[in-house]
PASEBA-1860 file (N, C-alpha, C; in nm, 3 decimals):
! residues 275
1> XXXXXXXX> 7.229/2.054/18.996/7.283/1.964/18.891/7.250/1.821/18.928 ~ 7.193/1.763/18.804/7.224/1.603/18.828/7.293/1.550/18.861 ~ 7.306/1.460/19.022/7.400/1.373/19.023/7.506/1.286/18.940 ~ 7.394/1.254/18.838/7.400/1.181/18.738/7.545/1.167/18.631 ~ 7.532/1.368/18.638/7.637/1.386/18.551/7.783/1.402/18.604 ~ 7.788/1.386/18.738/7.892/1.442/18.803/8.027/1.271/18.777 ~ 8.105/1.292/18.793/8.256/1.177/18.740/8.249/1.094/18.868 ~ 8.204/0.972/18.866/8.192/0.876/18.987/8.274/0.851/19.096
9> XXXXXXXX> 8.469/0.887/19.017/8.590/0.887/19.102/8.573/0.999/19.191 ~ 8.520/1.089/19.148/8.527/1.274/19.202/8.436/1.262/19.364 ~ 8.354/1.222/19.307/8.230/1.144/19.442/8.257/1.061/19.541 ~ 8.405/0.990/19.473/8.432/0.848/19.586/8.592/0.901/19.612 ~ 8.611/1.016/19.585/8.767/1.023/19.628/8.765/1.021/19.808 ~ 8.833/0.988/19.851/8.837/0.946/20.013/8.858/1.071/20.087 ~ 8.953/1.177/20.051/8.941/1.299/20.139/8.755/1.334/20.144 ~ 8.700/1.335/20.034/8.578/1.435/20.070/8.446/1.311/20.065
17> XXXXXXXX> 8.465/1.223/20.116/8.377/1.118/20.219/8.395/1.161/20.343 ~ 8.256/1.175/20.424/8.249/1.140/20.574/8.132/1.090/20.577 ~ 8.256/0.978/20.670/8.128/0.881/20.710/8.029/0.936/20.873 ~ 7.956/0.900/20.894/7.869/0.943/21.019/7.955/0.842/21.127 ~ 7.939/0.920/21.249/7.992/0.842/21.337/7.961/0.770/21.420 ~ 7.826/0.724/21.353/7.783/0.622/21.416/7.721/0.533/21.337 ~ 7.748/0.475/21.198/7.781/0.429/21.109/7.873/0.321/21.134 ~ 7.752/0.186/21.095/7.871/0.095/21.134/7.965/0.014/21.088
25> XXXXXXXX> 8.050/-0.055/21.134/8.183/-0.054/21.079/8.151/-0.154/20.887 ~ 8.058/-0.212/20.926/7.989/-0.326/20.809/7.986/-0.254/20.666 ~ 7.943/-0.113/20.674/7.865/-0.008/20.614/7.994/0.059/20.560 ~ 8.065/0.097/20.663/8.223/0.147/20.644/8.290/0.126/20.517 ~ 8.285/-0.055/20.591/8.373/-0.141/20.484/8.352/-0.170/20.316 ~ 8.203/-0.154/20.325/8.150/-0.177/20.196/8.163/-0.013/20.129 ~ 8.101/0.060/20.158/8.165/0.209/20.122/8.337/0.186/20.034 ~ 8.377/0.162/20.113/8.570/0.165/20.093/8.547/0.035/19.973
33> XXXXXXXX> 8.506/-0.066/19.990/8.510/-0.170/19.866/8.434/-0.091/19.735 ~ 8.340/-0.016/19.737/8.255/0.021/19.678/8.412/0.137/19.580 ~ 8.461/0.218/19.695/8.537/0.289/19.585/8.637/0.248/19.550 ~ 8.680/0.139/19.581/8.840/0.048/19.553/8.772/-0.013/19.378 ~ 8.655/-0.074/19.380/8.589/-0.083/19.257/8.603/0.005/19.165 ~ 8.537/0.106/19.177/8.533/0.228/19.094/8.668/0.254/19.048 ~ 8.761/0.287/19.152/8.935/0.279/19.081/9.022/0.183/18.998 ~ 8.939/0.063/19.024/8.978/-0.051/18.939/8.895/-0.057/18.802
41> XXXXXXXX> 8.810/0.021/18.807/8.731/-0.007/18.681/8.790/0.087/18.579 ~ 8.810/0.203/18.647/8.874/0.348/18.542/9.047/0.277/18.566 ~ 9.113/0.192/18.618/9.216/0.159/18.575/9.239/0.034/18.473 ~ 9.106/-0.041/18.433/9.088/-0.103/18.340/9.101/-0.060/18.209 ~ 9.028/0.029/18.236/8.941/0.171/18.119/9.030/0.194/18.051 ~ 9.155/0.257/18.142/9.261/0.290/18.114/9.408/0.211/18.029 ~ 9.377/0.110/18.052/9.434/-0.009/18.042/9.447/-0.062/17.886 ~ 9.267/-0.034/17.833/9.230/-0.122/17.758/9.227/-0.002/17.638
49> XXXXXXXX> 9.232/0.153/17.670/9.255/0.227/17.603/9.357/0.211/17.555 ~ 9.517/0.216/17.647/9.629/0.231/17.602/9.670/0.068/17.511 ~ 9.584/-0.001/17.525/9.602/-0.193/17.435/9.582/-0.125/17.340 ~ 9.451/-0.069/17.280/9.387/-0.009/17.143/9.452/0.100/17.123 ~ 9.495/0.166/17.157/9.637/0.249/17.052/9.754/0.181/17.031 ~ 9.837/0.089/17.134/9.927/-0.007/17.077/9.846/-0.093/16.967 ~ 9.775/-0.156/16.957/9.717/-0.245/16.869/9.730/-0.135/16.752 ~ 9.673/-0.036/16.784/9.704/0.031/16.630/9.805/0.057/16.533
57> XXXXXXXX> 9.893/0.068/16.647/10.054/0.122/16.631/10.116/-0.019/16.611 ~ 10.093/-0.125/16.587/10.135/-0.227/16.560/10.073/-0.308/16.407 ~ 9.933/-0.253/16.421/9.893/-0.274/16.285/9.895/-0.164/16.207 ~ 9.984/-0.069/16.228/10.069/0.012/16.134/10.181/-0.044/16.117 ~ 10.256/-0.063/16.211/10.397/-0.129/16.137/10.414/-0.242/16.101 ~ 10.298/-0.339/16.123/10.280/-0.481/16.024/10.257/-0.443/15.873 ~ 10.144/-0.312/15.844/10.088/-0.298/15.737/10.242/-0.237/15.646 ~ 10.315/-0.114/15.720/10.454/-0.080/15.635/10.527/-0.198/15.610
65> XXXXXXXX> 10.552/-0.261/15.686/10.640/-0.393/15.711/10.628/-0.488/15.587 ~ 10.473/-0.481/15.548/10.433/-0.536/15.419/10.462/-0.520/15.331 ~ 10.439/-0.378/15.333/10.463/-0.299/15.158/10.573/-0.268/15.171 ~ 10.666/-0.240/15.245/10.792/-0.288/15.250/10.856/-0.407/15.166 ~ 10.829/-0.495/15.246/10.826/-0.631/15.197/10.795/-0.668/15.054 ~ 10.657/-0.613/15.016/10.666/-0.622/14.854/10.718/-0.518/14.798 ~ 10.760/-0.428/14.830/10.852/-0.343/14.731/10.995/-0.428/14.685 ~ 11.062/-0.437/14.840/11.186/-0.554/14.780/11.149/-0.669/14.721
73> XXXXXXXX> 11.056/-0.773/14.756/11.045/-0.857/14.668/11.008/-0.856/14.510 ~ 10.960/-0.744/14.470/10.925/-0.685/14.337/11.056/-0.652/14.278 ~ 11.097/-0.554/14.361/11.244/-0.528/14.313/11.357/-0.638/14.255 ~ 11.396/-0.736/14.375/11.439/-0.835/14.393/11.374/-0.937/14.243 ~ 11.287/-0.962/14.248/11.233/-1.052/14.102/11.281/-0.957/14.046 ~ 11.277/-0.834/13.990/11.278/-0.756/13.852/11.489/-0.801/13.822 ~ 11.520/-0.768/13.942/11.707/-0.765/13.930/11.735/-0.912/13.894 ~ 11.668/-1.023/13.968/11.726/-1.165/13.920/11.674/-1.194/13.764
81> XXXXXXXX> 11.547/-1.135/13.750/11.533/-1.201/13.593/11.610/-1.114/13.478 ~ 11.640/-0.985/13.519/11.788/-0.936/13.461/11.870/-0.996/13.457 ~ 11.947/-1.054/13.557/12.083/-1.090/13.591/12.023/-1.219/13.508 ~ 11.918/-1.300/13.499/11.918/-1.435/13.389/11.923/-1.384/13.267 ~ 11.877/-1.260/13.191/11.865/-1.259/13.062/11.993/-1.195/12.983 ~ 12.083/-1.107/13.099/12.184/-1.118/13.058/12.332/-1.219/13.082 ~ 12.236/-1.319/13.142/12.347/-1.423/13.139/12.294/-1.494/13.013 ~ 12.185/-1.517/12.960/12.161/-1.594/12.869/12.249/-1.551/12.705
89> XXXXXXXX> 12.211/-1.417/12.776/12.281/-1.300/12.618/12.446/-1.352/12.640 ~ 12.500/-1.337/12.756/12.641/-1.369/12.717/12.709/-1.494/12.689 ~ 12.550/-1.569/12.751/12.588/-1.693/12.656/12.609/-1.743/12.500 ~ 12.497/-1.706/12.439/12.465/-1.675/12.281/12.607/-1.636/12.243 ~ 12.665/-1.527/12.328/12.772/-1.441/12.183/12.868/-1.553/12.253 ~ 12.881/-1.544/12.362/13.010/-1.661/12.374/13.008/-1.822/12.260 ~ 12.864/-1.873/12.271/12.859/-1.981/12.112/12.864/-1.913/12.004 ~ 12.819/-1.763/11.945/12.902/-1.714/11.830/13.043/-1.711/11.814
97> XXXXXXXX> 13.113/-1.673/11.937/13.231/-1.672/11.925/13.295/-1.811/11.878 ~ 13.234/-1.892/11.966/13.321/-2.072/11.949/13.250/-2.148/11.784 ~ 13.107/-2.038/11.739/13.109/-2.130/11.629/13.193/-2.088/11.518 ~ 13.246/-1.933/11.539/13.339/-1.906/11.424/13.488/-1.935/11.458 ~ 13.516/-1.994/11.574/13.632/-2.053/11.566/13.674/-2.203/11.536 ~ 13.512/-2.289/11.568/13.555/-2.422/11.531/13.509/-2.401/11.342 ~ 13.462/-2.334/11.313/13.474/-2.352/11.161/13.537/-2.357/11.107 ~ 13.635/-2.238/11.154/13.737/-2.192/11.081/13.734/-2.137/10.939
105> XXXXXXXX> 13.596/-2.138/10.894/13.566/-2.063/10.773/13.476/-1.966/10.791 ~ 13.430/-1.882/10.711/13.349/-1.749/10.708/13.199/-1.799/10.742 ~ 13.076/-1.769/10.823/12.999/-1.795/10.872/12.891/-1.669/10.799 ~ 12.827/-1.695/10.772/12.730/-1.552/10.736/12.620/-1.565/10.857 ~ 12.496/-1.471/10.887/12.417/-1.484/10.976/12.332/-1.554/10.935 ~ 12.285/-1.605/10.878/12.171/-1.712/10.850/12.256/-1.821/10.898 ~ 12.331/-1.816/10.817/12.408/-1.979/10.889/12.406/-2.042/11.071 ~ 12.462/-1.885/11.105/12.459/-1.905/11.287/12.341/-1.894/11.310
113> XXXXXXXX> 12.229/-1.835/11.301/12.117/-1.844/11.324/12.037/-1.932/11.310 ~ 12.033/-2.076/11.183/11.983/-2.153/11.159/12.057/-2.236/11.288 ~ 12.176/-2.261/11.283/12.197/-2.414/11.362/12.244/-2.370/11.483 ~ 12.229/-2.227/11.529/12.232/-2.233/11.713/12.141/-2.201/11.755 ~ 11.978/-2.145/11.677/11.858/-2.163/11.697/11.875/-2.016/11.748 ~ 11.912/-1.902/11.730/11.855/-1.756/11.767/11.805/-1.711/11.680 ~ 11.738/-1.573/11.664/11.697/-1.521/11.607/11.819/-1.451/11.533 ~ 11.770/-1.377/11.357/11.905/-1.376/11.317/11.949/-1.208/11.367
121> XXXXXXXX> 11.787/-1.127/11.401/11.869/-0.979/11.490/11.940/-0.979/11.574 ~ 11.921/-1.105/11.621/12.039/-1.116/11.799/12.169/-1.143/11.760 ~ 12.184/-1.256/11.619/12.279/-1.292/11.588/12.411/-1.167/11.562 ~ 12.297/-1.104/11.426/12.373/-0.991/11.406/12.444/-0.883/11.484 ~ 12.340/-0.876/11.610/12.437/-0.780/11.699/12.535/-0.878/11.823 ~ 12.506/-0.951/11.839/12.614/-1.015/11.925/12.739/-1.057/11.829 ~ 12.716/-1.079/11.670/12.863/-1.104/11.628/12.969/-0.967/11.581 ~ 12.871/-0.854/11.588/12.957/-0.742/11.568/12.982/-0.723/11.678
129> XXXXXXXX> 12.898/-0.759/11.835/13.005/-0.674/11.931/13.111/-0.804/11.968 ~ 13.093/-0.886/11.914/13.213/-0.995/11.967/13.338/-0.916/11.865 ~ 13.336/-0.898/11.761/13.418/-0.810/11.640/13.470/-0.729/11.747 ~ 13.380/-0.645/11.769/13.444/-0.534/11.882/13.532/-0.580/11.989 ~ 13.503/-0.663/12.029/13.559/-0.703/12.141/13.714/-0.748/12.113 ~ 13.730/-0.820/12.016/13.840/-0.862/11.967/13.954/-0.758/11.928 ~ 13.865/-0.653/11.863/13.959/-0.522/11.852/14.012/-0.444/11.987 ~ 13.930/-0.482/12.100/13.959/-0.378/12.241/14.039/-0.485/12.317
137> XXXXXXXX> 14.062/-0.561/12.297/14.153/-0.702/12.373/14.334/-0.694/12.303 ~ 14.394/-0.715/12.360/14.559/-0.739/12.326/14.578/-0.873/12.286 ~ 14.500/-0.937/12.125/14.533/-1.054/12.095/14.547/-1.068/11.949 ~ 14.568/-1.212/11.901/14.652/-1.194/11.776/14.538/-1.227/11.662 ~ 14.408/-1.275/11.734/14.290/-1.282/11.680/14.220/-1.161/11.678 ~ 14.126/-1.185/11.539/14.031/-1.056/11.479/13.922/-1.140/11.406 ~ 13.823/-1.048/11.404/13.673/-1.135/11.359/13.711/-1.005/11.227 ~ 13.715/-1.089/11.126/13.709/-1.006/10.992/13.544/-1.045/10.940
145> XXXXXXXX> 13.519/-0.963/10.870/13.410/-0.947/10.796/13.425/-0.976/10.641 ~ 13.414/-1.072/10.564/13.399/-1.060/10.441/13.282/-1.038/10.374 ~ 13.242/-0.961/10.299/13.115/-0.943/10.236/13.024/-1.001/10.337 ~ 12.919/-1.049/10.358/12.814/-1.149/10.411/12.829/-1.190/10.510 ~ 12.947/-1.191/10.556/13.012/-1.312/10.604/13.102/-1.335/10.764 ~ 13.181/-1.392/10.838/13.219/-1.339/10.996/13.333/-1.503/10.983 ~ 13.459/-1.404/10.994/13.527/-1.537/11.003/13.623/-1.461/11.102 ~ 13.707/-1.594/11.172/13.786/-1.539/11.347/13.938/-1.605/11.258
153> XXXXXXXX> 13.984/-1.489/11.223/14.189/-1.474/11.159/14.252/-1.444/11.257 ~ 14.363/-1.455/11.204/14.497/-1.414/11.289/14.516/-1.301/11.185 ~ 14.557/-1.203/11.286/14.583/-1.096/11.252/14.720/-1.095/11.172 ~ 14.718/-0.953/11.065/14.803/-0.983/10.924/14.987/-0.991/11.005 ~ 15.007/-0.958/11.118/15.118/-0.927/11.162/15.162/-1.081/11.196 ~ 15.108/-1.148/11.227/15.113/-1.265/11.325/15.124/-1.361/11.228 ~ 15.044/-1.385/11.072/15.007/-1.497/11.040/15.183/-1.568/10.939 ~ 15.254/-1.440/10.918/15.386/-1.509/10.892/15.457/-1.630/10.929
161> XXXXXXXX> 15.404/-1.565/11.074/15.534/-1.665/11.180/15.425/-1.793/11.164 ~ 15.312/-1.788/11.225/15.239/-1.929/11.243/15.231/-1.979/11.113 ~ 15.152/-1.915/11.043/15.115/-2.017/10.942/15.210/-2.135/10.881 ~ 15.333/-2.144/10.887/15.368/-2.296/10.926/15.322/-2.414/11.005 ~ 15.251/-2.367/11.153/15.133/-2.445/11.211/15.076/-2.499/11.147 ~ 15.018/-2.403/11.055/14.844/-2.447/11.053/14.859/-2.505/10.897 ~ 14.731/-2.596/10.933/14.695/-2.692/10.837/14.558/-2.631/10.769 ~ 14.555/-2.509/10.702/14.453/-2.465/10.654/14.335/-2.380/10.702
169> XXXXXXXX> 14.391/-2.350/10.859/14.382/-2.298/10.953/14.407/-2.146/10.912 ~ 14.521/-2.099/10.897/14.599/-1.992/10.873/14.656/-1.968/10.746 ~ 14.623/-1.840/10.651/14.677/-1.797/10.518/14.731/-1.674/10.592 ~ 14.836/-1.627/10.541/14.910/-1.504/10.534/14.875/-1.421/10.419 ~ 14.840/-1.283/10.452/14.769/-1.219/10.384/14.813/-1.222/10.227 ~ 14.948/-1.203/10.204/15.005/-1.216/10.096/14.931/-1.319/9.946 ~ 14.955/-1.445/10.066/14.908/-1.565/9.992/14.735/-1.584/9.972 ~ 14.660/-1.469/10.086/14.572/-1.492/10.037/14.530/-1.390/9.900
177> XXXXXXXX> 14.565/-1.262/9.953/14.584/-1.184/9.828/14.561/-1.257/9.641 ~ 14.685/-1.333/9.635/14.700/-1.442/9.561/14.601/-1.497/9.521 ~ 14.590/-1.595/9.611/14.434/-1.715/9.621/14.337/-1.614/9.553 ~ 14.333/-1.513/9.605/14.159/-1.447/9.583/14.139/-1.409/9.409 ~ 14.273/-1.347/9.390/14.303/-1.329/9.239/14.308/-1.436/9.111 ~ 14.341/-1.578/9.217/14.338/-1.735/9.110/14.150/-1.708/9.130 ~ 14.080/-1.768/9.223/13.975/-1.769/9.282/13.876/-1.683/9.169 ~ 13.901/-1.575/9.167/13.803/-1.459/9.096/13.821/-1.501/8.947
185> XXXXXXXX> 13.966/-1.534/8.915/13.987/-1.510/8.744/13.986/-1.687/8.700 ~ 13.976/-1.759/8.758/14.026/-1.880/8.748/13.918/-1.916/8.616 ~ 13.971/-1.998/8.538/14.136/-2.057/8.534/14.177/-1.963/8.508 ~ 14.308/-1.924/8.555/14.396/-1.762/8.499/14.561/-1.889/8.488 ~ 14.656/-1.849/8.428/14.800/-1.845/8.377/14.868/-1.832/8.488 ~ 14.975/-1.908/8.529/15.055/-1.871/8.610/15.116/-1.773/8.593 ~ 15.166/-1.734/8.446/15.184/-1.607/8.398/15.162/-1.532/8.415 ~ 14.980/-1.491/8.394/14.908/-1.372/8.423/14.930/-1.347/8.593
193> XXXXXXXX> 14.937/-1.435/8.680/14.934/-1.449/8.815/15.049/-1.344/8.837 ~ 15.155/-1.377/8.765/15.296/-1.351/8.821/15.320/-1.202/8.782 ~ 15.265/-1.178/8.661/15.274/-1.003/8.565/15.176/-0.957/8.689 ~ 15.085/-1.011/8.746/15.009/-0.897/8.869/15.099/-0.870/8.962 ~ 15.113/-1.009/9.001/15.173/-1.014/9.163/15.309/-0.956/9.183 ~ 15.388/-0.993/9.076/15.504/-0.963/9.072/15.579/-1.118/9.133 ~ 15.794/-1.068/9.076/15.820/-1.262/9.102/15.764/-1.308/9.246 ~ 15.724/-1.234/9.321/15.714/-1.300/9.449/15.603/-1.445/9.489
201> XXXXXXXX> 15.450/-1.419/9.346/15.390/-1.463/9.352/15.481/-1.613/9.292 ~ 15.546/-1.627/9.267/15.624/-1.794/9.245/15.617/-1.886/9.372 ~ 15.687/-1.757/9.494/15.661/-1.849/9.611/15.516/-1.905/9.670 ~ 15.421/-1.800/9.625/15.271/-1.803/9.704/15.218/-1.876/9.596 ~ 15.231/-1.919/9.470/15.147/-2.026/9.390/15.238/-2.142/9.490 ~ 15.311/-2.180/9.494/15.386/-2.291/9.541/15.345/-2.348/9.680 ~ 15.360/-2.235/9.781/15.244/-2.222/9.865/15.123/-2.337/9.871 ~ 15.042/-2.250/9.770/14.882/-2.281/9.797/14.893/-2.412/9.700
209> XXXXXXXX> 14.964/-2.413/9.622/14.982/-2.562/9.592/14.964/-2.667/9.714 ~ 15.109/-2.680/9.743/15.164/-2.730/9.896/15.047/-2.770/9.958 ~ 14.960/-2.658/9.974/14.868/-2.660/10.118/14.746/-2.691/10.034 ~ 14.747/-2.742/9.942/14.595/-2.775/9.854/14.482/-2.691/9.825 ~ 14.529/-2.573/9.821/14.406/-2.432/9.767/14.402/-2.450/9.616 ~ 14.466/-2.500/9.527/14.500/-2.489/9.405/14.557/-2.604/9.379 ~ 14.486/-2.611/9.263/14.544/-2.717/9.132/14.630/-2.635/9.019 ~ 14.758/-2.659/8.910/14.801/-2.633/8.869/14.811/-2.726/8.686
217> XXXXXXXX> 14.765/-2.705/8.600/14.739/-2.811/8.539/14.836/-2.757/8.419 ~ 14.925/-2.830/8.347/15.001/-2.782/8.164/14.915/-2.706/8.156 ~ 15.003/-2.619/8.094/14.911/-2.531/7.957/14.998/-2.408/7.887 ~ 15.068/-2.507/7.773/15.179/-2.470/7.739/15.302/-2.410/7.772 ~ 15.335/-2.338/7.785/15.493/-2.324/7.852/15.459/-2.281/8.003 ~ 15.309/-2.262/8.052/15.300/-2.223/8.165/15.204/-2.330/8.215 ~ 15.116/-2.269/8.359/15.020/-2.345/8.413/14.910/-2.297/8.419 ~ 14.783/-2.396/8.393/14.667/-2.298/8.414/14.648/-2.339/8.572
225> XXXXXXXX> 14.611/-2.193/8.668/14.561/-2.240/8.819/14.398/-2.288/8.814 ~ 14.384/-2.353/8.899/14.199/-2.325/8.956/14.210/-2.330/9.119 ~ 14.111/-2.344/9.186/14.063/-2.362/9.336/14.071/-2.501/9.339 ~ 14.074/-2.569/9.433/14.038/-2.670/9.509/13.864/-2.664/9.576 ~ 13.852/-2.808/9.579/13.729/-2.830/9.691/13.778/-2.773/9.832 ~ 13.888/-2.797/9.870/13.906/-2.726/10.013/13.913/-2.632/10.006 ~ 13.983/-2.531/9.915/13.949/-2.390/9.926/13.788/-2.332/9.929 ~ 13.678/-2.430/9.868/13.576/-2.384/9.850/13.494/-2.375/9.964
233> XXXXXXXX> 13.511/-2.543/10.069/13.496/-2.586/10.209/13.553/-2.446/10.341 ~ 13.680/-2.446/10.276/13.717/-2.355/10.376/13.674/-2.182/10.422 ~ 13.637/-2.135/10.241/13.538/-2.055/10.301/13.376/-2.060/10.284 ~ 13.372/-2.138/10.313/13.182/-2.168/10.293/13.144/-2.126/10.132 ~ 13.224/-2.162/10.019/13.172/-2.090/9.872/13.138/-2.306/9.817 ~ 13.079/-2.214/9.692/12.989/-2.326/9.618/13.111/-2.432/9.572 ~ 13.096/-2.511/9.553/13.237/-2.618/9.462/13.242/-2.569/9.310 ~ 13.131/-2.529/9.294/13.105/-2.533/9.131/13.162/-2.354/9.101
241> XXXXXXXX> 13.279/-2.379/9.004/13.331/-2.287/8.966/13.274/-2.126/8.921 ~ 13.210/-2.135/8.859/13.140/-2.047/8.837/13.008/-1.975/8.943 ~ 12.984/-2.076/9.018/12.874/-2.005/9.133/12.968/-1.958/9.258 ~ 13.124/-2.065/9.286/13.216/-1.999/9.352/13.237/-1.796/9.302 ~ 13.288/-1.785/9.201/13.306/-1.680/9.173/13.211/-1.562/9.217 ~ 13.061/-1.627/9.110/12.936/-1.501/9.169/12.941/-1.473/9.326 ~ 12.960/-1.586/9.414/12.949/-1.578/9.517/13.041/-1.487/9.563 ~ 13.139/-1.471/9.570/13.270/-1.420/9.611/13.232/-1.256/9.553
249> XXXXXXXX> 13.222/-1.213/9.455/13.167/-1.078/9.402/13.110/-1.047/9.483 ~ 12.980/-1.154/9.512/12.899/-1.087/9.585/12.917/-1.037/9.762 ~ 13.001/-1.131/9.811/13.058/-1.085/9.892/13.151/-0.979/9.934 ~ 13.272/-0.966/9.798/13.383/-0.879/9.807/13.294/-0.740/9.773 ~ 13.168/-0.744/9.716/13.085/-0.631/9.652/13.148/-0.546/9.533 ~ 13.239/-0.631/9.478/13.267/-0.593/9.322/13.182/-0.623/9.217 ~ 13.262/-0.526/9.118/13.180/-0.521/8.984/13.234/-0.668/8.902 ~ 13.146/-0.751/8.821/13.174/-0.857/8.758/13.273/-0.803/8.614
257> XXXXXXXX> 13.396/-0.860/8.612/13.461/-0.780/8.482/13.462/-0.872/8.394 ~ 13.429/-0.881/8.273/13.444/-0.966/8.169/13.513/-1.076/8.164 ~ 13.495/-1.215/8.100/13.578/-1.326/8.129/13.692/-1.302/8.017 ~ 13.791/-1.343/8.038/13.932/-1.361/7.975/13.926/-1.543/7.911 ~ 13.932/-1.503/7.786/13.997/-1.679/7.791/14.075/-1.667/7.746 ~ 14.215/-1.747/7.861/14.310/-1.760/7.893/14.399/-1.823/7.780 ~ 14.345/-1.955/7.730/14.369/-2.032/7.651/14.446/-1.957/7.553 ~ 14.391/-1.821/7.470/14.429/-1.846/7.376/14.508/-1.673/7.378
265> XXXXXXXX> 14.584/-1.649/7.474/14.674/-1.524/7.452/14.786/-1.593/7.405 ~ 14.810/-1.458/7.347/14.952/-1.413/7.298/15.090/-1.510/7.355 ~ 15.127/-1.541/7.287/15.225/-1.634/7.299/15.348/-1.537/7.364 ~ 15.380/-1.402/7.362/15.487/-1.364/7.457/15.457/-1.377/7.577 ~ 15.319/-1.354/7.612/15.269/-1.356/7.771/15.295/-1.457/7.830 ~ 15.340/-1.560/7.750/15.378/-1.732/7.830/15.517/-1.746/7.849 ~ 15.579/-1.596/7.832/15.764/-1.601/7.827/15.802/-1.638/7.965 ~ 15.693/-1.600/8.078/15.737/-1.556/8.163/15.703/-1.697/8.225
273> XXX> 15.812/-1.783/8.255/15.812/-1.927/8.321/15.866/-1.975/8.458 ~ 15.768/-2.053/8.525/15.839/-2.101/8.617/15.983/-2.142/8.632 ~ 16.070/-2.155/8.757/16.170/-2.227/8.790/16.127/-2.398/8.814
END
């Protein structure tokens, strides 16, 4: 066999050297340096092997460490620009909420949509779940719906006691009942008012007098009613009598019933007179 091929340590291991014994010591020494070399070289070898598998094993866990790293940071962006868009959303319904309370009149969605600048699909669903919300809460407020329309009442139980408070603020259902019936038929008879309502409606014309929903004008042994400009203001309807009305139909989603003129009934129907 070739020398050649044989493992250089195997050749220089120190048990199976002999030196001649008369070999001198010069020769010795360099021999012994010669294989102290050789052991230092295969412990280099060795050395620089075990660097290049750590090196590897390190640029493996830099490379996980990474994609690691961008997984949470991906993640992380996706959760914060959530957490902004539903803060933005609960912002929106929270200004639906405050614009139908500083109105204090009926709001339709074009309206909120024009002057708080959303779109009017967003509008629409953030003011029904604010509606909702009002119903799942223990309070004396309710987002009623009229035809078209989104207005924030006091609920029918409550508005007895307050509506002495309020300055146009608050109708009690009763009285609005009333109102809606002057409102629709107007000019109508205090008369005719009172054969619907029954005597009670004496107190609720007097009422909406009082509080300026209604004008009350002669007209022969009785009064003819109409609306006021503030009643018209207060729920977002036209001033002009007749486009008030269409409007209101169109909201309440009734049928238009023939006009009555008032003027000229039956003279028993006027028996029935104020105090």
């Amino acid at each position: 066999m070739n020398n050649l091929d044989k493992d250089p340590e195997e050749d220089l291991k120190e048990d199976d050297i002999e030196f001649p014994e008369d070999l001198p010591n010069e020769e010795i020494e360099e021999f012994s340096n010669a294989e102290n070399e050789v052991e230092s070289i295969g412990l280099k070898s060795s050395e620089i092997a075990d660097d290049n598998d750590n090196k590897d094993s390190i640029d493996e866990v830099v490379e996980t460490s990474e994609e690691s790293f961008n997984e949470e940071t991906t993640e992380s962006g996706i959760a914060k620009e959530e957490s902004l868009k539903e803060q933005l959303r609960e912002f929106h319904k929270n200004l639906i909420e405050a614009s139908l309370y500083a109105a204090g009149r009926p709001l339709n969605i074009e309206e909120l949509s024009n002057k708080l600048e959303f779109p009017k699909k967003e509008v629409e669903v953030l003011v029904n779940e604010v509606a909702f919300d009002y119903l799942d809460r223990s309070t004396a407020l309710v987002i009623a719906q009229i035809g078209d329309r989104y207005q924030m009442q006091i609920k029918p139980e409550y508005t007895e006691k307050v509506a002495k408070f309020a300055k146009g603020g608050a109708i009690a259902e009763r009285y609005l009942r009333t109102l809606t019936i002057i409102a629709l038929k107007q000019p109508i008879l205090k008369s005719t008012v009172i054969r619907h309502r029954g005597t009670g409606a004496y107190e609720h014309i007097k009422y909406l007098i009082d509080n300026g929903f209604i004008n009350a004008d002669k007209k022969g042994r009785s009064h003819e009613l109409t609306t006021t400009d503030k009643y018209a203001d207060m729920f977002g309807l036209p001033k002009d009598k007749r486009l008030l009305k269409q409007a209101m139909i169109t909201q309440l989603g009734i049928e238009e019933s023939p006009s009555v003129d008032h003027s000229e009934q039956k003279p028993e129907q006027d028996k029935i007179e104020e105090e």
